[in-house]
N, C-alpha and C positions, 0 to 999 in steps of 0.2 A: 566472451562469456557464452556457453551452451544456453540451449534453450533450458535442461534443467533446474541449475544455476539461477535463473531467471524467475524460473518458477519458486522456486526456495528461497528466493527474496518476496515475492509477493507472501508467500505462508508466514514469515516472518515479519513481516508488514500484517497482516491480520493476525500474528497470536499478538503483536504489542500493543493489542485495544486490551486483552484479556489481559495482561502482564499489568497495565495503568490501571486499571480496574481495580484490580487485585494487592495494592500497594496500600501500606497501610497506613494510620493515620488519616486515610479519604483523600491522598495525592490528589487525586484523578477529582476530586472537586474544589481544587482551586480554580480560584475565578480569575480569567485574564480577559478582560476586555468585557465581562459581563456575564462574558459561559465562560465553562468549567474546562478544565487540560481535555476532560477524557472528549467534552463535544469538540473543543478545534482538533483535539489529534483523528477522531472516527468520522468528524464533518468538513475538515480542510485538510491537514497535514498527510493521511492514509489516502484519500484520493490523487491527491497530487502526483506522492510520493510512487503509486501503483502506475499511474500513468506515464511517470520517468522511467520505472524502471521495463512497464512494455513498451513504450514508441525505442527504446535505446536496445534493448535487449531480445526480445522476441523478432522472430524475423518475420516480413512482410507474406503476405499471400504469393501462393504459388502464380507462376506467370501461364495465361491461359493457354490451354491446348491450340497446339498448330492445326487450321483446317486446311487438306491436302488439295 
């Protein structure tokens, strides 16, 4: 996977807080565990899931310059 690719998982990873949000009926306030879809998906499930897809996807820091 490109770094693009990568990056356009992360943007879709942050528009699906606005997508649950936006769902009607108030999806995004049902209660599981005491909070509501939309806090475990914007306060656990988006975090996680961003950090899967940098440590797998994004590539590492450049390797430091050779001193001569």
């Amino acid at each position: 996977m490109t770094r693009s690719a990568a990056a356009i998982l992360l943007l879709v990873v942050l528009a699906a807080f606005l997508v649950i949000a936006a769902l009607p009926h108030q999806i995004g306030a049902i209660r599981i565990a005491g909070l509501s879809l939309l806090w475990w998906f914007g306060g656990v499930i988006a975090p996680v899931l961003a950090a899967i897809i940098a440590i797998a996807w994004l590539p590492g820091l450049p390797p430091p310059p050779r001193s001569k």
